[in-house]
N, C-alpha and C positions, 0 to 999 in steps of 0.2 A: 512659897517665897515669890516675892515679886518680883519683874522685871529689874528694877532698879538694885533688888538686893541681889542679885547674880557676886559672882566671884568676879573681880574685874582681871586679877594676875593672879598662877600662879608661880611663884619664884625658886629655883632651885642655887643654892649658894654653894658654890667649889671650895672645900677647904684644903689649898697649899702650906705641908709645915711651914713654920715660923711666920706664918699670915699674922698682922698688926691687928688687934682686938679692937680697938677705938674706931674705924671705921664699920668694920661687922657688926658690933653692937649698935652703932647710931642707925645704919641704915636698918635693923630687924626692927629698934625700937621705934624709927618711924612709922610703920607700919601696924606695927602691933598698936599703936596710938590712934593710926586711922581707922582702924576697926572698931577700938574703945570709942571713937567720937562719932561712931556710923549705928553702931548698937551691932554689926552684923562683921560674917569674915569675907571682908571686902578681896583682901591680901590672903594668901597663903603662903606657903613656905615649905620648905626638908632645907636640910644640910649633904650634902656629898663629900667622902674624900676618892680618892684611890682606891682604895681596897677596901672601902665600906669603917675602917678602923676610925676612934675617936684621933682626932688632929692637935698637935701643940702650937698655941699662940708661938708670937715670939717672947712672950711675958712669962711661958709657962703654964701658962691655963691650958688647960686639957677640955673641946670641945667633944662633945660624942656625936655621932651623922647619926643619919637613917638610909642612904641609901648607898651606893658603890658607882665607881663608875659604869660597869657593865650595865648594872640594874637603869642605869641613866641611860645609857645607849639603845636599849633596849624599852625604854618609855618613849623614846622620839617615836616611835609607830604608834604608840597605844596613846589611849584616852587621858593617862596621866604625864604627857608629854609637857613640860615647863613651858609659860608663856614668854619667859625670862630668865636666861643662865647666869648667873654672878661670878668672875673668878676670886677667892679672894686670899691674898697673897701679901708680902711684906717683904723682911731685910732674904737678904742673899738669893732675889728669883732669877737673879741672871744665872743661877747656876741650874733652873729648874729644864728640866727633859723628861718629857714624858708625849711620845708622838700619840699614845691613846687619847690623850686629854684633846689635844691638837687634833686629831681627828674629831673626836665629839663635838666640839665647839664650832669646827666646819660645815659638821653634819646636820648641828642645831640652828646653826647661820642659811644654811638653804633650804631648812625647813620652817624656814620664817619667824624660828625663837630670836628674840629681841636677847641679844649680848651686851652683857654688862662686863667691868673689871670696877675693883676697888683700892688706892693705895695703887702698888706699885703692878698690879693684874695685868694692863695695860701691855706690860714685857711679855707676856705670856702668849696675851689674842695677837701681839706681831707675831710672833716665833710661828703661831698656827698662819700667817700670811691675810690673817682678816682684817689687819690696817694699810693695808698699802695704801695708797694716795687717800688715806682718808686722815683726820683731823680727830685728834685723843689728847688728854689729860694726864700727868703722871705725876710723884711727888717731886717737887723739887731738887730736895738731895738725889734722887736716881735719872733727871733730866739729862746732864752731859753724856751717861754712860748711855741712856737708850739712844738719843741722836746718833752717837756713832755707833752703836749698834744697827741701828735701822731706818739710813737716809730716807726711806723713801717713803717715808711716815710721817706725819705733818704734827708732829706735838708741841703742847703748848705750857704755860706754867698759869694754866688757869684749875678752878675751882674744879671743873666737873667739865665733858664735851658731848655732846650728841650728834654723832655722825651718821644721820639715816637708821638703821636699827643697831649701834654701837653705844652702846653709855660706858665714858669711862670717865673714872671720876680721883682726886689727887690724893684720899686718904682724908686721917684724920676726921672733922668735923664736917667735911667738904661732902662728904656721902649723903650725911641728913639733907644736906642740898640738893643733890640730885636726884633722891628721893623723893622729896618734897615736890623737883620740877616733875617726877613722872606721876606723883598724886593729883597734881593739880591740874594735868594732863585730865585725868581720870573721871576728876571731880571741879570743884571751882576753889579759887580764893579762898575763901571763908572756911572751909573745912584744914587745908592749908594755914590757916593763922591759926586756928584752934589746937592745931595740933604744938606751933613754935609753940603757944602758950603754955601747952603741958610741958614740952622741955625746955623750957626757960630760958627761949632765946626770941629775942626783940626782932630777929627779920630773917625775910629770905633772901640771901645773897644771889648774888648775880652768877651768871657761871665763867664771865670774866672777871670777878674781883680776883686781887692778887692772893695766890698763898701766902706769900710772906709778907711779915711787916715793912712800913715804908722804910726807906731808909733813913729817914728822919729817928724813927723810934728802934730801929735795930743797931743804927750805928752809935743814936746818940748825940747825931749833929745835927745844928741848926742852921750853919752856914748854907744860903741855897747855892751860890756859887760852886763850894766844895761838895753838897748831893749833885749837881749837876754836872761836875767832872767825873766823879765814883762812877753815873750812870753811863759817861760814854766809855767809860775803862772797860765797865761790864759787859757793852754789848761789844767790844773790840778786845775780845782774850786770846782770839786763836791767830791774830795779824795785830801785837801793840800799835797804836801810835806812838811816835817821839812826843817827848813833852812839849816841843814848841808848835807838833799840828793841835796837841791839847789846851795851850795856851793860847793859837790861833782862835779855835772854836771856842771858848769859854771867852774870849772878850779883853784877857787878863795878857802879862807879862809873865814870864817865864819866871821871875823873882817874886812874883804877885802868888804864885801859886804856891809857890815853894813856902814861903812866909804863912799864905794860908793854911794849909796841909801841918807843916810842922805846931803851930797855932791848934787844929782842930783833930786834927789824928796823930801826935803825936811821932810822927814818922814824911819823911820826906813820899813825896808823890810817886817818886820812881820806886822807895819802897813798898808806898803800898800797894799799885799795882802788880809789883810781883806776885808779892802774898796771896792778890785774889787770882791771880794766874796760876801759882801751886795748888791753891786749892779747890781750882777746876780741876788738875791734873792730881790730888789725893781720889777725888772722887772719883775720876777714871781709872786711877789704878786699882780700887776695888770694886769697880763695878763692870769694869768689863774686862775682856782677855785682848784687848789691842796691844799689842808689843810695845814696850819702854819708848821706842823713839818714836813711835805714831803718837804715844803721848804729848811724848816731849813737840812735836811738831802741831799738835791740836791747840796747844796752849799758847805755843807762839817762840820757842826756844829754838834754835841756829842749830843747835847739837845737843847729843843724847849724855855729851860729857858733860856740858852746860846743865841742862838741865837736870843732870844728877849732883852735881854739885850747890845748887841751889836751893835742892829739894833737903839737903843734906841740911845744908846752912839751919832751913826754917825746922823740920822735922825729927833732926837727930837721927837719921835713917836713908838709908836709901831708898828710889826707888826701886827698886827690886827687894829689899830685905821686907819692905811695905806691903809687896803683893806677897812674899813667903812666908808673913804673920799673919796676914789674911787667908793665907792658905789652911797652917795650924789653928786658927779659929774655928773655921768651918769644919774640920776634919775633928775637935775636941769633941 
């Protein structure tokens, strides 16, 4: 074998139950495409869980591993040591504990394995303290819970982040991306398009495009005036503005807006703000274990009576009955 056909990585993938299938399979299939388009196995691979047992998607698909964590722990000294650890994981990881794992992934960090997370993984490498002032990626829906989880972590609501030897990437589709950025690392461009080609996608995203759709195409509005209010609503959920600082900054009258708003969202401005203010605070109540009124105070609510009465209004529930059916979920 020649120099150039060496193994470039090999990758070992953590399987956490109810881990999201769509990203694990994009990011294996990447690979396994680069090998097909090299003729050689550029990429290697195993699976890990815990105890060496086959792992449940969240989908229910049932993964089989090859090796355990021990056996992992235990290869950081030898010659089958990973060039690259993956955690990968999905819905309910804020509930996940496990200091072994958190050791390993330390242990693989100072021995100069290159750490990955995929989807919501990310929760995981903070909990082991490998993100402190460093710069990660996570899904969207689990962004407000990890922020106040873990101020001192710098996450973003991009595609995919590379922090020094940290990959951590948002899930979903977002992984072929980050894949792709560590193939092209590896190899060139060319090999990289060859591969989109085989999975039938026209490009390689950037690792700042946004996860979500714009708000053009997710809300459905065309008025720019009214997207450009939504957006200062959005980055001001945990301190509202009044409507007339909101009216101030957009240009408009306080009547201007209202008229707008009612016209394009169907709901007065003050209404919909609130909306997307509860539904920061639904995502915190099941994503993290911050107490009702830190909630209610992250969102931007005076009081905890307030804002359970508000949360009632939109949800039909409180917020506590919210987090005790989140509870009997998990526990079914």
């Amino acid at each position: 074998m020649s120099t150039q056909q060496t193994t470039k990585r090999c990758l070992v993938f953590f399987l956490v139950n109810d881990f999201t299938i769509l990203p694990f399979t994009a990011a294996i299939e990447a690979l396994r495409i680069a090998n097909r388009m090299l003729g050689y196995q550029a990429y290697k691979w195993r699976l890990a869980s815990a105890d060496g047992e086959k792992v449940s998607s969240s989908s229910g698909i049932e993964i089989a591993v090859q090796t355990s964590l021990a056996q992992e722990r235990r290869m950081l000294s030898g010659s089958d040591r990973p060039s690259m650890a993956i955690i990968c994981s999905g819905i309910d990881v804020e509930n996940f504990s496990n200091k072994a794992v958190h050791a390993w992934l330390r242990e693989a960090y100072n021995r100069n394995v290159q750490i990955g997370s995929l989807c919501t993984g990310a929760h995981i490498l903070a909990q082991a303290g490998l993100l402190n002032g460093k710069r990660c990626a996570i899904h969207w829906e689990n962004l407000p819970g990890f922020s106040e989880a873990f101020p001192e972590v710098e996450v973003y609501a991009d595609l995919y982040e590379v922090d020094g030897n940290i990959h951590t990437c948002a899930g979903g589709t977002a992984s072929l991306d980050m894949m792709l950025n560590l193939i092209g690392q590896d190899f060139d461009d060319n090999l990289v398009n060859r591969i989109c080609e085989q999975a039938l996608t026209d490009r390689v995203r950037e690792q700042s495009d946004r996860q979500r759709l714009p708000l053009r195409a997710r809300l459905g509005v065309q008025n720019s005036k009214v997207l450009s209010i939504i957006e200062v609503m959005e980055k001001n959920l945990a301190e509202p503005l009044s409507l007339l600082e909101i009216a101030d900054d957009a240009g408009l009258s306080r009547r201007q807006i209202e008229r707008l708003f009612r016209q394009e969202m169907g709901r007065s401005p003050a209404r919909y703000y609130l909306e997307i203010r509860l539904e920061r605070a639904r995502h915190l109540l099941v994503q993290s274990t911050l107490p009702v009124v830190e909630v209610a105070v992250a969102c931007g609510f005076v009081s905890a009576s307030h804002f359970s009465k508000c949360y009632r209004e939109i949800y039909n529930r409180s917020p506590q009955q919210e987090r005790a059916e989140r509870r009997m979920r998990q526990a079914a």
